[in-house]
Backbone as a printed PyTorch tensor [residue, N CA C, xyz], in Angstrom:
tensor([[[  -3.9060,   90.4430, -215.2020],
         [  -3.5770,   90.6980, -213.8100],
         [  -3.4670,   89.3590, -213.0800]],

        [[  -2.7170,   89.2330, -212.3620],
         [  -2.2870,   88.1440, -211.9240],
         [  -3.1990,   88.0260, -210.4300]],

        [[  -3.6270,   86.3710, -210.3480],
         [  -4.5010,   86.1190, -209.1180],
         [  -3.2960,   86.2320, -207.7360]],

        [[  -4.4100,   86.9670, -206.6570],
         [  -3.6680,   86.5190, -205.0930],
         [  -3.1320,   85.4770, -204.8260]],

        [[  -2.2380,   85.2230, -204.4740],
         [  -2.0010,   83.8670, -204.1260],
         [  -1.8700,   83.8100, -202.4650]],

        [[  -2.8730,   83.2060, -201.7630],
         [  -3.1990,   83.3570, -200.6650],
         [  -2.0450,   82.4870, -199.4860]],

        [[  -1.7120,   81.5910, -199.9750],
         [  -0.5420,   81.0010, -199.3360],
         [   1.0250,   81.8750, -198.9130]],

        [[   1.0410,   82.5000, -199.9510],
         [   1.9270,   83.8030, -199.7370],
         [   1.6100,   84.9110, -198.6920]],

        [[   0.3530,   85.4140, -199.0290],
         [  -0.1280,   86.3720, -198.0230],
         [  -0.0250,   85.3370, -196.7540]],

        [[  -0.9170,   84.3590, -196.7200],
         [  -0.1670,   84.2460, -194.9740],
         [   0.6720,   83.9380, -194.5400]],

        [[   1.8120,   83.7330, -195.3770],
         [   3.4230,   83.8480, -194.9570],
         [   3.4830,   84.8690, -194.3780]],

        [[   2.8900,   86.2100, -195.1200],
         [   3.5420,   87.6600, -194.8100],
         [   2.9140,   87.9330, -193.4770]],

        [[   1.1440,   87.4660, -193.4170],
         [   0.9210,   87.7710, -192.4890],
         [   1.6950,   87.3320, -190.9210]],

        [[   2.1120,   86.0420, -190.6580],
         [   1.8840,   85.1290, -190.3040],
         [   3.5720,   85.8720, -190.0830]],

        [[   4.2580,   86.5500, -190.4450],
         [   5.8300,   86.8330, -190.0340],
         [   5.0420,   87.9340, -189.8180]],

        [[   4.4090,   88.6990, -190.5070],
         [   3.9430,   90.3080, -190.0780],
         [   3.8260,   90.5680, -188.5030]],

        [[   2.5160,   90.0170, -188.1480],
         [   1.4040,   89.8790, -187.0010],
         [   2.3460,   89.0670, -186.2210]],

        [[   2.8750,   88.2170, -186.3160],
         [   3.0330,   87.0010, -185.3220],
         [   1.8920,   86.3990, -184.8770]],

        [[   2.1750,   84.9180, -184.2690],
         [   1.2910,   83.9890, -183.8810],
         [   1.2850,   84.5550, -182.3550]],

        [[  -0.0500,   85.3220, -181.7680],
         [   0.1370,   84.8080, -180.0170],
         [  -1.1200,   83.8650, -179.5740]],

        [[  -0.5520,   83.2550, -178.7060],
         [  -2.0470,   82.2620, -178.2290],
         [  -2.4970,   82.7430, -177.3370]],

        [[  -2.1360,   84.1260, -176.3970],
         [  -2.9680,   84.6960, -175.2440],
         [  -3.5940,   86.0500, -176.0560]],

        [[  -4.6190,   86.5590, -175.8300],
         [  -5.2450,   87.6930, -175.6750],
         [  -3.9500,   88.9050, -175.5810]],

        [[  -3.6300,   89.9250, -176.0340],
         [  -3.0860,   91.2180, -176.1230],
         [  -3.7290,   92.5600, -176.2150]],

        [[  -3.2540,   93.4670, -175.8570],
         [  -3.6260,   94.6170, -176.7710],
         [  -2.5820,   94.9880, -177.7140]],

        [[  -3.2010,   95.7150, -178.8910],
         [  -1.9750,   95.5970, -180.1430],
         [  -2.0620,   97.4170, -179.8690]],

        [[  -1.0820,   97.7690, -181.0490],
         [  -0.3840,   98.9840, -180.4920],
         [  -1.7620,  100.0500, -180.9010]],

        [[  -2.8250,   99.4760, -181.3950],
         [  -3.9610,  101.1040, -181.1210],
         [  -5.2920,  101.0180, -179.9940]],

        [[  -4.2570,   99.3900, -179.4830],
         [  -5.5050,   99.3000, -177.8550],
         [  -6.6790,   98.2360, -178.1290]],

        [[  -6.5250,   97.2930, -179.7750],
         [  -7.3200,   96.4920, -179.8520],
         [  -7.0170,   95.1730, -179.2320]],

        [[  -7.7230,   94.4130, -178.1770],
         [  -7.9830,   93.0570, -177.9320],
         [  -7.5390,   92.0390, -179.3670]],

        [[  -6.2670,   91.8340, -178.9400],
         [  -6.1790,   91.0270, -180.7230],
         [  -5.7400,   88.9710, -179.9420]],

        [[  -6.0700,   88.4050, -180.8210],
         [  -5.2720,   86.9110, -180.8500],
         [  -4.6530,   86.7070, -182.0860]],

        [[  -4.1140,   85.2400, -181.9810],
         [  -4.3040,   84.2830, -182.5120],
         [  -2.8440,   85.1190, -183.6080]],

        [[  -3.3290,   85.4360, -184.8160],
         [  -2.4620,   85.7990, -185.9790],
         [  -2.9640,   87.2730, -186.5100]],

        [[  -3.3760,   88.1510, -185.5220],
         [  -4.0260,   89.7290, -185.6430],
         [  -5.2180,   89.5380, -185.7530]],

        [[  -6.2970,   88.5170, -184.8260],
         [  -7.5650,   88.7820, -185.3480],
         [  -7.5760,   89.8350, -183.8250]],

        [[  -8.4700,   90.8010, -184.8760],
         [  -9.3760,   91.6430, -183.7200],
         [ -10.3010,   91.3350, -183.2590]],

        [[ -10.2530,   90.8170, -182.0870],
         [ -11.6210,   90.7480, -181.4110],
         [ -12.3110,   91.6720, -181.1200]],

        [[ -11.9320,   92.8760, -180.8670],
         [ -12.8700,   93.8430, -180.2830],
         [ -14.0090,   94.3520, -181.6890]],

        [[ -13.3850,   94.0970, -182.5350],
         [ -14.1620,   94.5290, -183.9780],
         [ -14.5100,   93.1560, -184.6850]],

        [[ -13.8480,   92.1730, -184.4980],
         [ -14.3320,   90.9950, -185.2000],
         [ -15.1070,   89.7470, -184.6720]],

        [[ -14.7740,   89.9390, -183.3590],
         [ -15.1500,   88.8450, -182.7070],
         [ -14.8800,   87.5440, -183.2120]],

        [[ -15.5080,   86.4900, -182.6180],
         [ -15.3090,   85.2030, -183.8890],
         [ -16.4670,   84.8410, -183.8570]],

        [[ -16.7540,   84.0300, -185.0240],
         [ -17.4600,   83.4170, -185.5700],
         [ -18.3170,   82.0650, -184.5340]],

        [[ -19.8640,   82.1310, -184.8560],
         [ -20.0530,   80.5780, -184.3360],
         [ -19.1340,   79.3450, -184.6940]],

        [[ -18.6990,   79.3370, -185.5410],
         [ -18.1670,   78.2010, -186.3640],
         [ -16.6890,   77.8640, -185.3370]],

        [[ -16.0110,   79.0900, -185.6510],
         [ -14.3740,   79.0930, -184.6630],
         [ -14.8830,   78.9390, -183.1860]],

        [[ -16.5500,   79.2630, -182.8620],
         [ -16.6740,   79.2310, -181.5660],
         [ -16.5340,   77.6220, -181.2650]],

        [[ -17.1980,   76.8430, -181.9060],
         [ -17.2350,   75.7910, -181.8520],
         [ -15.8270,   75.1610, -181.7450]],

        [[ -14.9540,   75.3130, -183.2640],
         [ -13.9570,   74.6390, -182.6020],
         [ -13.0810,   74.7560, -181.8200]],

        [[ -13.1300,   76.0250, -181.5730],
         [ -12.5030,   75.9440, -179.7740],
         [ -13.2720,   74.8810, -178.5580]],

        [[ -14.7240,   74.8770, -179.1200],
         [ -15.2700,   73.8730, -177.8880],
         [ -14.8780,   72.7520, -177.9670]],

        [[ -14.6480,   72.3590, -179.2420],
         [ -14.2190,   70.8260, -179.7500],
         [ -12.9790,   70.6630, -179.2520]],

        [[ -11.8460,   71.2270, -179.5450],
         [ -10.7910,   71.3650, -178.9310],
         [ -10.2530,   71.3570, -177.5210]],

        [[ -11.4940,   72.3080, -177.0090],
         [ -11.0680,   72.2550, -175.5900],
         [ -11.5840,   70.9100, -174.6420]],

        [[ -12.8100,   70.4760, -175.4200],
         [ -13.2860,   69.2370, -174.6750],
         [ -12.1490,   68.3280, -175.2840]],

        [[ -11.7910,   68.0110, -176.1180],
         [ -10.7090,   67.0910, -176.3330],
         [  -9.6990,   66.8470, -175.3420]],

        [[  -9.3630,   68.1510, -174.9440],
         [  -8.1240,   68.1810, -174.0530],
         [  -8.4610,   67.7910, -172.8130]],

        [[ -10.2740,   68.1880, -172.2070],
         [ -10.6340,   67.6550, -170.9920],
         [ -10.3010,   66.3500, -170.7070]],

        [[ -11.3090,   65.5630, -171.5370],
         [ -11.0780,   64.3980, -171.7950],
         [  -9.9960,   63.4010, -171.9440]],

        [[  -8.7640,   63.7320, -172.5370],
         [  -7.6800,   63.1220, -172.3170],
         [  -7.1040,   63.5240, -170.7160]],

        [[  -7.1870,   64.5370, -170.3340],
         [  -6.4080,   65.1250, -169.0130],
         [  -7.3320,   63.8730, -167.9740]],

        [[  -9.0560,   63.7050, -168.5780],
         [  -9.5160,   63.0400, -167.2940],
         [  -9.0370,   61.4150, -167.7290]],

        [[  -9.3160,   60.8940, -168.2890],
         [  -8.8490,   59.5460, -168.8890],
         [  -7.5880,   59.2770, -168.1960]],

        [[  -6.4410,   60.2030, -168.4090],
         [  -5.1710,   59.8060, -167.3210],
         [  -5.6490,   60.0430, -166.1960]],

        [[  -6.4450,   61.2170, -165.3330],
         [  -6.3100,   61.1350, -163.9250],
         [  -7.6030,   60.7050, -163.3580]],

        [[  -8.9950,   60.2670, -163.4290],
         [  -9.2180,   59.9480, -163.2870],
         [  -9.7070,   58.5190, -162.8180]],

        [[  -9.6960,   57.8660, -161.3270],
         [  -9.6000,   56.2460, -161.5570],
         [ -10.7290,   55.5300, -162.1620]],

        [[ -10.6310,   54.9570, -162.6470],
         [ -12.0920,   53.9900, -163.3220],
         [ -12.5820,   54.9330, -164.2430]],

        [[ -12.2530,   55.8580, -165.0330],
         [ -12.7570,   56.4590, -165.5860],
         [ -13.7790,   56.0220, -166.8990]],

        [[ -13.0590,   54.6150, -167.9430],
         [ -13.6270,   54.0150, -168.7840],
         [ -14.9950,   53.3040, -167.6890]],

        [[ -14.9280,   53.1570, -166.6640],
         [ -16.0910,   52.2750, -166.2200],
         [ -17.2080,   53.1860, -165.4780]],

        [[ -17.2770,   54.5120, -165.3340],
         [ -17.9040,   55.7960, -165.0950],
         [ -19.7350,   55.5570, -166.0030]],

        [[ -19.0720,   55.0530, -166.9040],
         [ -20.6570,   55.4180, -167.7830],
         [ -20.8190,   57.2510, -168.3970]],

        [[ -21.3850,   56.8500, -169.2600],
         [ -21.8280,   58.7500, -170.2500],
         [ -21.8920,   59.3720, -169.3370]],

        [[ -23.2610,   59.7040, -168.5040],
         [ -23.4120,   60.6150, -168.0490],
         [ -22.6900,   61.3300, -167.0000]],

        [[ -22.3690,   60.1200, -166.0570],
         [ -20.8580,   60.4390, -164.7410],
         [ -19.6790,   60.9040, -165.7610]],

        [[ -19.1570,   60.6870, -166.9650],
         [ -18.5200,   61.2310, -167.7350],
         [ -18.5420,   62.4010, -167.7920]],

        [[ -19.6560,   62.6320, -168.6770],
         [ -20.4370,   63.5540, -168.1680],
         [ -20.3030,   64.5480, -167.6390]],

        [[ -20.5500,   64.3750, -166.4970],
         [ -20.7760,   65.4770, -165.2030],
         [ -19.1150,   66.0540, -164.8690]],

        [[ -17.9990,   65.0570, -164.8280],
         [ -16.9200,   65.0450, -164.7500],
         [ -16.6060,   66.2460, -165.6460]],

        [[ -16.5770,   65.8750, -167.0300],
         [ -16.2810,   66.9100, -168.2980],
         [ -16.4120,   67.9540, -168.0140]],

        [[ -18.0340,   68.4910, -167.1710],
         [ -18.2600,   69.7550, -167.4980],
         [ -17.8370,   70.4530, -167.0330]],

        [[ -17.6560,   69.5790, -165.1820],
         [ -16.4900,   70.5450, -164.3840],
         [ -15.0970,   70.8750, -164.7700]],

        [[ -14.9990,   70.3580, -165.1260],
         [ -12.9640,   70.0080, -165.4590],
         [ -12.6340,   71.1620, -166.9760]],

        [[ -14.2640,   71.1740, -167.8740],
         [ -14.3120,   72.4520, -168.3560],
         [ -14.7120,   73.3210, -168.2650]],

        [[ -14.8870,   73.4930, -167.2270],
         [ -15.7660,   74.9330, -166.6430],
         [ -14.6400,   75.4360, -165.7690]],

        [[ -13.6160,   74.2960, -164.7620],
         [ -12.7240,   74.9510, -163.8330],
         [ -11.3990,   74.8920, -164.2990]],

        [[ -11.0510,   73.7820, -165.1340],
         [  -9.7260,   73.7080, -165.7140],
         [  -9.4250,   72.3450, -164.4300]],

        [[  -8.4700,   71.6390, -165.1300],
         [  -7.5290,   70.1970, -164.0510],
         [  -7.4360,   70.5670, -162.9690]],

        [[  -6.4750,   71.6970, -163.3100],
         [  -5.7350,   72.2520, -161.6070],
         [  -7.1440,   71.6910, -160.5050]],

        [[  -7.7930,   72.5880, -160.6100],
         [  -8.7580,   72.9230, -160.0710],
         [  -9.3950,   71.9500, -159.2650]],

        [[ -10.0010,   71.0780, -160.5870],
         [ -11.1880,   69.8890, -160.3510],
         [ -10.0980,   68.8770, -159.6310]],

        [[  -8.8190,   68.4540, -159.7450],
         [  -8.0100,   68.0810, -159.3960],
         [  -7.6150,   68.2290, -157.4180]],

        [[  -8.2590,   69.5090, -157.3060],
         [  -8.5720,   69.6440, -155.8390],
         [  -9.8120,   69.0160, -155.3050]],

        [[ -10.6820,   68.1360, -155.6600],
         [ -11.6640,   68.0410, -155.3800],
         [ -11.2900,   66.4890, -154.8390]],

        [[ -10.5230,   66.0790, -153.8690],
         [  -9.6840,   64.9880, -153.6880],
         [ -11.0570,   63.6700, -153.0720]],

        [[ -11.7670,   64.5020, -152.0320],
         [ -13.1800,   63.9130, -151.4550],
         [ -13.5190,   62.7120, -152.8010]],

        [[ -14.1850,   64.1510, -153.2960],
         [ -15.0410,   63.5190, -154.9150],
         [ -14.3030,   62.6590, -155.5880]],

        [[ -12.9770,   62.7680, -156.0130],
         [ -12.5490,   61.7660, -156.6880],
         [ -12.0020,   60.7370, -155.9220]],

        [[ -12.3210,   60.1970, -154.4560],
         [ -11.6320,   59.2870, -153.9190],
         [ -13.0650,   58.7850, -153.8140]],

        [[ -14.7130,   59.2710, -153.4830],
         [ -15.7890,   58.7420, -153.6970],
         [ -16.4000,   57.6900, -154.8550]],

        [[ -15.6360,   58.8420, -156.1550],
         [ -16.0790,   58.2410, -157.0090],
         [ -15.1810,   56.5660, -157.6960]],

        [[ -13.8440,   56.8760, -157.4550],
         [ -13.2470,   55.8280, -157.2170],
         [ -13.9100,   54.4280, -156.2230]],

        [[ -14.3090,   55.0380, -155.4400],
         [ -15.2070,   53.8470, -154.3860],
         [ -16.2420,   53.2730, -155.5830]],

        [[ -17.0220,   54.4160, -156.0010],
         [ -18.3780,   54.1120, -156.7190],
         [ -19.5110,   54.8900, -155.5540]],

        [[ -18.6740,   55.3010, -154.3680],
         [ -20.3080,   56.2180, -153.3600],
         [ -20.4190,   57.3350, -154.3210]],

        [[ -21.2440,   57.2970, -155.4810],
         [ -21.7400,   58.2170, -155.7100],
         [ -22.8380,   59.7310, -155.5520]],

        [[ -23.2620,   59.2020, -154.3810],
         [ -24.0710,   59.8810, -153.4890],
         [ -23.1780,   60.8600, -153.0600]],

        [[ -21.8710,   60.3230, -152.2530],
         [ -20.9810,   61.2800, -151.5880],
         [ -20.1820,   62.0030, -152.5510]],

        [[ -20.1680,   61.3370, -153.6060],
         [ -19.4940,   62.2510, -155.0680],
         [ -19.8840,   63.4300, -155.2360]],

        [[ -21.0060,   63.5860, -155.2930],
         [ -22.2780,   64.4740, -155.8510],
         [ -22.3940,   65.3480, -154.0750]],

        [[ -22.6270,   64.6810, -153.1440],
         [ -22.3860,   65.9040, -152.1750],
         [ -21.3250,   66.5770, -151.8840]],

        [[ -20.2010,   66.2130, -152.3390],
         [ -19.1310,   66.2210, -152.4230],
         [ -18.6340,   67.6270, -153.5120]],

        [[ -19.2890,   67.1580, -154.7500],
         [ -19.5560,   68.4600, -155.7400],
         [ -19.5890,   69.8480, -155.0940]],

        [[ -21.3910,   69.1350, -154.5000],
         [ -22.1180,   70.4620, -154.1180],
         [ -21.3410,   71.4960, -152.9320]],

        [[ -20.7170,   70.4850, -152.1740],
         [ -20.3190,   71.0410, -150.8020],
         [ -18.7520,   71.8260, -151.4630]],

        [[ -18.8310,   73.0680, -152.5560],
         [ -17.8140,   73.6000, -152.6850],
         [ -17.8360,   74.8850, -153.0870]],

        [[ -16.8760,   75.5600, -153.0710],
         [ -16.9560,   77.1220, -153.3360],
         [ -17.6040,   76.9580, -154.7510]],

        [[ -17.1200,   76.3370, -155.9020],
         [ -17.2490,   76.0620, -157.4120],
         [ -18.9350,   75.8430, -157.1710]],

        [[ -19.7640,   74.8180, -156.1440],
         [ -21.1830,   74.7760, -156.4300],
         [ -21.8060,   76.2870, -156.4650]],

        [[ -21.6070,   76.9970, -155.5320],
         [ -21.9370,   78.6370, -154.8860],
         [ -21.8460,   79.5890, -156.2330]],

        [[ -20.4940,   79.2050, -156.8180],
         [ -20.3340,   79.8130, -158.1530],
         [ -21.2180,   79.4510, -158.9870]],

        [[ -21.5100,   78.4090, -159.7600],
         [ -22.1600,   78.4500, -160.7910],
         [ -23.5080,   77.8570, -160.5550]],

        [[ -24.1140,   78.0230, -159.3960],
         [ -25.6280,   77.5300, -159.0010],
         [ -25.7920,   76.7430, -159.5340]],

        [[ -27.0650,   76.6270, -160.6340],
         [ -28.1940,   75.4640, -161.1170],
         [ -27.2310,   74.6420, -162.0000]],

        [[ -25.8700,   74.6700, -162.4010],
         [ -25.1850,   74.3190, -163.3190],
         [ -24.2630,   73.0850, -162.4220]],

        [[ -24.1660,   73.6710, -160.7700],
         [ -23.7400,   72.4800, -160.0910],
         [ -24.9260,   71.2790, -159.7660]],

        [[ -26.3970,   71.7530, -159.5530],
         [ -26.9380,   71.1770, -159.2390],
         [ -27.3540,   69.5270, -160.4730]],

        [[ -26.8270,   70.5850, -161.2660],
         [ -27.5260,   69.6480, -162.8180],
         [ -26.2530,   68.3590, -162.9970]],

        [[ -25.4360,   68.7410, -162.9310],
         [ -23.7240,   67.9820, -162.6880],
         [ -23.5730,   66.7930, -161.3970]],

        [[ -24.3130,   67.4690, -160.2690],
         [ -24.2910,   66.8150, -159.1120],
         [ -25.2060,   65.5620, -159.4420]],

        [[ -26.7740,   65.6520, -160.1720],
         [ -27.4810,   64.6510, -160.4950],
         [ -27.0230,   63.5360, -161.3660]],

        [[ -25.9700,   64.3460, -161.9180],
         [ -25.7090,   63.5740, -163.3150],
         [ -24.4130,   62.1580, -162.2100]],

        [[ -23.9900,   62.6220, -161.6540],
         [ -22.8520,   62.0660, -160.5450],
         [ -23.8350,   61.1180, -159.9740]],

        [[ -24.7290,   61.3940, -158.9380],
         [ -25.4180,   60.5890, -158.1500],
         [ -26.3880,   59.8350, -159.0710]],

        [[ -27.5630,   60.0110, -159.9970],
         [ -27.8280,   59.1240, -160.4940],
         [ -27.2800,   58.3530, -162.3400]],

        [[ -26.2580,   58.8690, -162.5810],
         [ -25.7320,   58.1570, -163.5590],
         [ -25.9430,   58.1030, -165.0070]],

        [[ -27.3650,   59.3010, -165.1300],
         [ -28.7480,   59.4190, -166.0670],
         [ -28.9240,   60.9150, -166.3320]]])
């Protein structure tokens, strides 16, 4: 009997299923991605959880590196703090925060960090702005 040859199958799959990169429902109402994974029955894995995190911080990070000013001279933790927003809200977003990034450009990091706090996004995610805001004002 002849072995699977798995490279084949995901040809078939892979024309079968199609590739989507948004969330769907497939035709019996399951939450599917990617190349037919079911999420509603499969969920993913820690492992795929991860590299979506890896991935997605990658992309933060380059998006802040171009728009951010002084960004190489920020230090880790103001890095940091930057990252988490920009992955927690997406560019667009953090990209509105014109105050903060014209502060932090100065280096008033004080006003950076009040600057944070003083926004609909602090209200949203409580202790998660407060922890971000420290990381802004003291650098640590």
């Amino acid at each position: 009997m002849a072995e699977l040859n798995i490279y084949h199958l995901i040809e078939d799959l892979e024309r079968d299923e199609g590739l989507k990169r948004f969330p769907y429902r497939d035709t019996v109402g399951k939450l599917t991605i990617g190349i037919g994974r079911n999420l509603d029955d499969n969920g993913i894995s820690e492992d795929e959880a991860k590299t979506l995190l890896r991935n997605d911080i990658a992309d933060i990070l380059a998006t802040l590196r171009t728009n951010i000013v002084g960004w190489s001279e920020l230090g880790e933790a103001r890095q940091r703090a930057l990252a988490n927003m920009g992955f927690n809200m997406g560019w667009p977003r953090l990209s509105c925060f014109i105050k903060m990034r014209a502060a932090i450009a100065e280096g008033d990091f004080d006003l950076a960090a009040e600057e944070a706090l003083n926004s609909r996004w602090a209200k949203q995610v409580g202790a998660r702005a407060q922890r971000v805001a420290a990381l802004l004002r003291l650098g640590e």
